[in-house]
Phi, psi and omega in degrees: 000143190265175192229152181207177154233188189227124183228180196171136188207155164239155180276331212226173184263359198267343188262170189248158137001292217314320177318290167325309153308314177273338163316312184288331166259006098338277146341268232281303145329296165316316220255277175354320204265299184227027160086051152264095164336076168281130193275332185222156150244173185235160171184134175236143172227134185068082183210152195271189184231347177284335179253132162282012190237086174232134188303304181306315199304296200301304163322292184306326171311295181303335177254033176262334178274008174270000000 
């Protein structure tokens, strides 16, 4: 079985939680759909795509380069 992880954001204070949820149940379909393990999920809220310094980003980064 293959293994992955999930990550998943809304950029804004104007978008919801909810966002997050379906993005994650969306993921989580997929990874059901074709034997995929999710080992972790990551999820940052309100956080942009224009900076990579976002905290979950940066964990899960950190730990795909160990």
């Amino acid at each position: 079985m293959k293994t992955a992880y999930a990550y998943a954001r809304f950029s804004s204070d104007n978008q919801r939680e909810e966002s997050i949820d379906a993005q994650l149940r969306a993921i989580r379909e997929y990874c059901d759909r074709e034997d995929i393990h999710v080992l972790r999920v990551f999820k940052d809220e309100a956080q942009s795509a224009r900076t990579a310094k976002r905290p979950a980003f940066q964990e899960l980064f950190g730990l795909i380069k160990e």
